[in-house]
C-alpha positions in Angstrom: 94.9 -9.9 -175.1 95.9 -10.7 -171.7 94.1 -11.9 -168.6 95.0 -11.0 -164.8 93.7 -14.1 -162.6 94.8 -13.8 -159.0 96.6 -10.6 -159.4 99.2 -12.3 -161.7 99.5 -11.8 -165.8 98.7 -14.5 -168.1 98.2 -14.6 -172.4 95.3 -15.8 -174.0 97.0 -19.5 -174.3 98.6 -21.5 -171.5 100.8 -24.7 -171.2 99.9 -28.0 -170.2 103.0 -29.9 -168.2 101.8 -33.7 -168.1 103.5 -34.0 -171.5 106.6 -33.7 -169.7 106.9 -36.5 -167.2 103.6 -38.9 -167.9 105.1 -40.7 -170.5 106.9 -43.5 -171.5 110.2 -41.8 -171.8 109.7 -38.4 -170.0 111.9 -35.4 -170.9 115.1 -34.4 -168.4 115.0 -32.2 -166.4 116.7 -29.8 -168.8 114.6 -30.4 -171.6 111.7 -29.7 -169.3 113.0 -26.5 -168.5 113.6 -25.5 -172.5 109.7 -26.1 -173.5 108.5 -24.3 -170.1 111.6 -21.3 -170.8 109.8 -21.1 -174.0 105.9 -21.1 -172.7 107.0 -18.3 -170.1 108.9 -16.0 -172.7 105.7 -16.4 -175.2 103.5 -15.4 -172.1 101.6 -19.0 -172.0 102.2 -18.6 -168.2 99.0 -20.1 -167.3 100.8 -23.8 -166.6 99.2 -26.7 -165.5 100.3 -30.1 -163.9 99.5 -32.5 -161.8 100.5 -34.6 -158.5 100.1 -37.6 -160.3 101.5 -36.9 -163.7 104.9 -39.3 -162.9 106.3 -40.8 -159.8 107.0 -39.1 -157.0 110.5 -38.4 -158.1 109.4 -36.6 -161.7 106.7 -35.2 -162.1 105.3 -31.3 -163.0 106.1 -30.2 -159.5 109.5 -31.8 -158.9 110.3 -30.4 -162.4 108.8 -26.8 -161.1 111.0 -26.9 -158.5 113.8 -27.6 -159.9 113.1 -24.9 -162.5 112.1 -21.8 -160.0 115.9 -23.1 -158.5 117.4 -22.3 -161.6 114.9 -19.6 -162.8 113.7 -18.1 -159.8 112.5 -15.0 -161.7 110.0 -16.9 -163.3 108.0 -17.5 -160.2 106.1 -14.5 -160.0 105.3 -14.5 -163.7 103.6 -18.5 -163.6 100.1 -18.8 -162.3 99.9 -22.3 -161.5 96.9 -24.6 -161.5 97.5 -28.6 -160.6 95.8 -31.8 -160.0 95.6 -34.0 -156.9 93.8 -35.8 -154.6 94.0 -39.0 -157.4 95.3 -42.2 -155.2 97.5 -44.9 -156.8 95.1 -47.0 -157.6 94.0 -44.3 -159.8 90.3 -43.4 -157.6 89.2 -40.0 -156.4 89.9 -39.2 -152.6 88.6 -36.0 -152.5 87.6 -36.3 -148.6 88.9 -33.6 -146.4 91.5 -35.8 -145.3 92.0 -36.7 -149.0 92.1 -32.9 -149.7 94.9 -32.4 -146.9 97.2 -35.3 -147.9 97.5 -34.3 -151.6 97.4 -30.6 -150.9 100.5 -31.4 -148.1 102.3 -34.0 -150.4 101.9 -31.5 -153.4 104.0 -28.5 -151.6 106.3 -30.5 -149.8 107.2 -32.0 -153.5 107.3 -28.1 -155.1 109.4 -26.9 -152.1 107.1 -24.6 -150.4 104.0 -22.9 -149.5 102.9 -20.1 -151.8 104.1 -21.9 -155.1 100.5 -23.5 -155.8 98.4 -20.7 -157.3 95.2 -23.0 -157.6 94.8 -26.5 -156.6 92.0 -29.2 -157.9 90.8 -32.6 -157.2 91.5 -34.6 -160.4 87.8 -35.4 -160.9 84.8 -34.9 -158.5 85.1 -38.0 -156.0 81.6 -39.5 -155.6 81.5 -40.4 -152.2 82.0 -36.6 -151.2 80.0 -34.1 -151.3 81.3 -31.0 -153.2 80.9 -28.7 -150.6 82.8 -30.5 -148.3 85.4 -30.6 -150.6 85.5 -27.0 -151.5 85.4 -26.4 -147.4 88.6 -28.5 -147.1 90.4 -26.7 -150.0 89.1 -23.3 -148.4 91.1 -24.3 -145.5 94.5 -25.1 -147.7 93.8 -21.6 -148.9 93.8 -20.3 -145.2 96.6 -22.1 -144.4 98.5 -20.6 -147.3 99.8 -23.8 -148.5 97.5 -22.9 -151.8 96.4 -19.6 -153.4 92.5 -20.8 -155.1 90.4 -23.5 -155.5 89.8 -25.1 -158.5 88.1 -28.4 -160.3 88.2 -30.3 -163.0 85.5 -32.3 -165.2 82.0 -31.4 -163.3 78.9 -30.9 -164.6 77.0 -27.4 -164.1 75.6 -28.1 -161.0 77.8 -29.3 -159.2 79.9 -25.9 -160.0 77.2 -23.6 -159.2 77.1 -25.5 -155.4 80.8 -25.0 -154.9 80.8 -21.3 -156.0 78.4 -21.0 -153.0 80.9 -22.3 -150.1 84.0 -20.4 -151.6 85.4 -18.5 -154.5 86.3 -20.8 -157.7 89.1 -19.7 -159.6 89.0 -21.8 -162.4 87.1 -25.1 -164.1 89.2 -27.7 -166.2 87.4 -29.6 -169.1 88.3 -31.5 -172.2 87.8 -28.9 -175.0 88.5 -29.5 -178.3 87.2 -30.4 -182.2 87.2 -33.5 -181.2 85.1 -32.9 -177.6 82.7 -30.4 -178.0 80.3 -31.4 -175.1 81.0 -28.6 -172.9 79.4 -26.2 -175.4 75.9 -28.2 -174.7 75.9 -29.7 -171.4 76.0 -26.0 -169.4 79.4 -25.9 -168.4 80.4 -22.9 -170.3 77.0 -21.0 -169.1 77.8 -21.7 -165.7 81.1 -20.3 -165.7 80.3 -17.5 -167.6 77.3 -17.0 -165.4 80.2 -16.9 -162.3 82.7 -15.1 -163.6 84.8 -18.3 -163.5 88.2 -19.1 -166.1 87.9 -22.4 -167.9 91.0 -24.2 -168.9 90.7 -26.4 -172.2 92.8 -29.2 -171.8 93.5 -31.4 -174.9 93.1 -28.6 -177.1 94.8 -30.8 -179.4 92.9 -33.8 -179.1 95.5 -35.7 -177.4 98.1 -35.0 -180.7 95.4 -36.5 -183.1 94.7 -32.8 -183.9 98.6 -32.0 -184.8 98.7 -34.1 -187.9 102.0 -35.8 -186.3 99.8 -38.8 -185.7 98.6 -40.6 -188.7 98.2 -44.0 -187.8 97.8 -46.5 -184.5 101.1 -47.7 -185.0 102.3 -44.2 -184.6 101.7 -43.9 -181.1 104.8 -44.9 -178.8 104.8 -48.7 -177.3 103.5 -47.9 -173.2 101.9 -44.5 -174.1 98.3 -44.3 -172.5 96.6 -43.6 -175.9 97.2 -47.1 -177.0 94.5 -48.2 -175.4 92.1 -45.2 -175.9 88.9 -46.0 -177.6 89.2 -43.3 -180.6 92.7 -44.2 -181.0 92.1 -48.2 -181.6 92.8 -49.3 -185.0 89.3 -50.3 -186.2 88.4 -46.8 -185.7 91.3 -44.9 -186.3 90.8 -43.8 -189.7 87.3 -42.7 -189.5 88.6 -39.9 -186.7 91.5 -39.4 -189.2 88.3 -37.9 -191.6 88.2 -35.1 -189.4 91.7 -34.4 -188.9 92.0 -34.5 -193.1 89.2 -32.0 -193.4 90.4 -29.6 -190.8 94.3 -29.6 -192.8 91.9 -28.5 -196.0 91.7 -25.1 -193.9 94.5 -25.1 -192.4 96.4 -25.5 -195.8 94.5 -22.4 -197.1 95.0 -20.7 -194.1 98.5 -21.5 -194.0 98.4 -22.7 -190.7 98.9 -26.2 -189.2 95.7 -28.4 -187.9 97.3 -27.5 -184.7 97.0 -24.0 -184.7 93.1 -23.9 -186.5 92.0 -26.5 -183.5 94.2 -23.7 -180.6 92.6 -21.0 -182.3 89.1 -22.5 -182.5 88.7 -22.5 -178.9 89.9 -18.6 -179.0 87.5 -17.7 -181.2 84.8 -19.6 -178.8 86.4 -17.7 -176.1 85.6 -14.3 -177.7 81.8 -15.2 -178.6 79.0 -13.5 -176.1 78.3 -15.0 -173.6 81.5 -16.9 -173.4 83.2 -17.3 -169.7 87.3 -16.6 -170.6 88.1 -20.3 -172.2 92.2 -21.0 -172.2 93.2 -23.7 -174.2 96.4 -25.6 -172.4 98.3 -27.5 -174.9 101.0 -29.5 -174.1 104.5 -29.7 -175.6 108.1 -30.7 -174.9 110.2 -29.2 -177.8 110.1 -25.4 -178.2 109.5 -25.3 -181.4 106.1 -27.0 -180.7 105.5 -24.5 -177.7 106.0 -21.9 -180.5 103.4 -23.6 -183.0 101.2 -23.7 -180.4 101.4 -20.4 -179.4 100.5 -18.6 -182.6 97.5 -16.7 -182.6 95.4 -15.8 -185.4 92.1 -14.3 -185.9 89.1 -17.2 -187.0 86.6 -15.5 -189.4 82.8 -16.3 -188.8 83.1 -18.4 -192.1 86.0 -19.9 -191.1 84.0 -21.1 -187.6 80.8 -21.3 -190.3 83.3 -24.3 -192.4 84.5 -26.0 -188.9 81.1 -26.4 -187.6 79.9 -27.9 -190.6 83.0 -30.1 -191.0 81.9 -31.0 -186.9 78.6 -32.0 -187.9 79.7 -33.9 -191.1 82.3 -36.1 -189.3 81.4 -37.2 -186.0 84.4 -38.5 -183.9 83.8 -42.3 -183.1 85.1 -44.0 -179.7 84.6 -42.5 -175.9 87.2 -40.0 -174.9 88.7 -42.7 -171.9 89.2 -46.2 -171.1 85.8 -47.7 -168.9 87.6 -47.1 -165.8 88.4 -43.5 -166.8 84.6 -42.9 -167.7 83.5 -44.5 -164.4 85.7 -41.3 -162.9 83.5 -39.2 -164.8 80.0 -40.7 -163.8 80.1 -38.9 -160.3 80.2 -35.0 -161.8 
């Protein structure tokens, strides 16, 4: 199946970009372009990136524009969707003058107006209303410097009071195996409810869900997940639980954890009364991009064996560090 958001074609799985430069050693610029080559020609060509994910001088949209330079037929087939208004002491300034500044810095760094297909504050600043916000973005989308307005990690209500100030393309929220709160807190109703796309990021559950990390000690010296809760050593193994009884599936299946945890959120996607869900997981080799991108139909007692493996094995540890679950608090 395919999708057409903002008159432009996208597949039923898209491509996260902070992979690529938020890291401790970020890929070139030519191994960037490989794993996004690769997303595009398997029509993931829903992408998403952020302002913020690397310095100034690499991050998804100096990457992006580097890549449309090289590839320029690939920029009518990408619908873009990226992050801002984060400052660098890592707050929200989503303020209209907050809203102005990222939106300016973020075409100025992709080479242009016109490239931005949908633009969101990295999380709902609390000191703002949202319809303020959405007013200022409204105005980035008359100025053309953007195409649509989107957010990232808000509750319900605070989504159904911005779809009444302008049109919102699209909602971002962790969605995964291992978070599963969106299907009960009314985030999914709403959008469905509104006609609104919701991009799952961390389908993957940050690469615990891959089976390529088995242990702490696996995780690269500087990488953020370090110094996650679920990813701490006391706790480690009793998240692996999960992972261990998702591969029993997969193995039977014969599919990786990977692809069962991708195709999970499909299959939620397809349910009624679903709003379209697309998972965007990240990768910088192709042949992960490929993994990722395999599709395969989920029976109702496969979903029947995951929800009970869900219920059996709870995942232990919040999703972020205290300061990153302050940024949720103001939804």
């Amino acid at each position: 199946m395919v999708h057409t958001i903002q008159g432009k074609t996208v597949g039923n799985i898209g491509f996260g970009l902070m992979g690529l430069t938020w890291r401790p050693n970020p890929a070139s610029n030519e191994e960037a372009f490989a794993a996004i080559r690769t997303a595009v020609s398997l029509g993931c060509t829903y992408l998403n990136g952020g302002e913020f994910y690397g310095p100034p001088t690499h991050n998804s949209l100096t990457v992006l524009k580097a890549y449309y330079e090289k590839y320029p037929e690939d920029k009518d087939k990408i619908l873009l969707n990226i992050k801002g208004c984060l400052t660098p002491s890592f707050t929200v300034d989503s303020s209209p003058a907050g809203v102005e500044e990222s939106v300016s810095r973020s075409v100025n760094l992709i080479g242009g107006k016109g490239l931005i297909d949908q633009f969101e504050p990295a999380r709902k600043d609390p000191k703002v209303e949202i319809e303020s916000t959405v007013l200022a973005l409204q105005k980035e989308v008359e100025k053309g410097n953007i195409s649509g307005i989107s957010l990232s990690e808000v509750s319900a209500e605070t989504i159904r009071r911005a779809a009444k100030v302008a049109k919102i393309e699209s909602v971002e929220v962790e969605l995964s195996l291992w978070q599963t709160e969106p299907l009960d807190n009314g985030v999914l109703e709403a959008c469905a409810e509104l006609g609104i796309v919701v991009l799952a990021y961390s389908p993957l559950g940050r690469g615990m869900l891959t089976g390529q990390i088995k242990s702490h000690e696996d995780i690269p010296e500087g990488d953020y997940r370090r110094n996650l809760p679920r990813f701490q050593p006391e706790v480690f193994e009793k998240n692996m639980k999960l992972v261990k009884e998702v591969q029993k599936l997969a193995e039977k299946k014969g599919l990786t954890v990977g692809q069962i945890a991708i195709n999970w959120v499909l299959a939620l996607s397809r349910r009624p009364g679903m709003p379209v869900i697309i998972p965007i997981p990240g990768a910088s080799k192709p042949e992960r991009v490929r993994e990722n991108a395999v599709e395969v139909e989920l029976s109702e007692e496969d979903m029947k064996e995951i929800e009970t493996v869900l219920k059996t094995f709870e995942v232990v540890g919040e999703r972020y560090d205290a300061h990153g679950m302050k940024m949720l608090s103001g939804n």
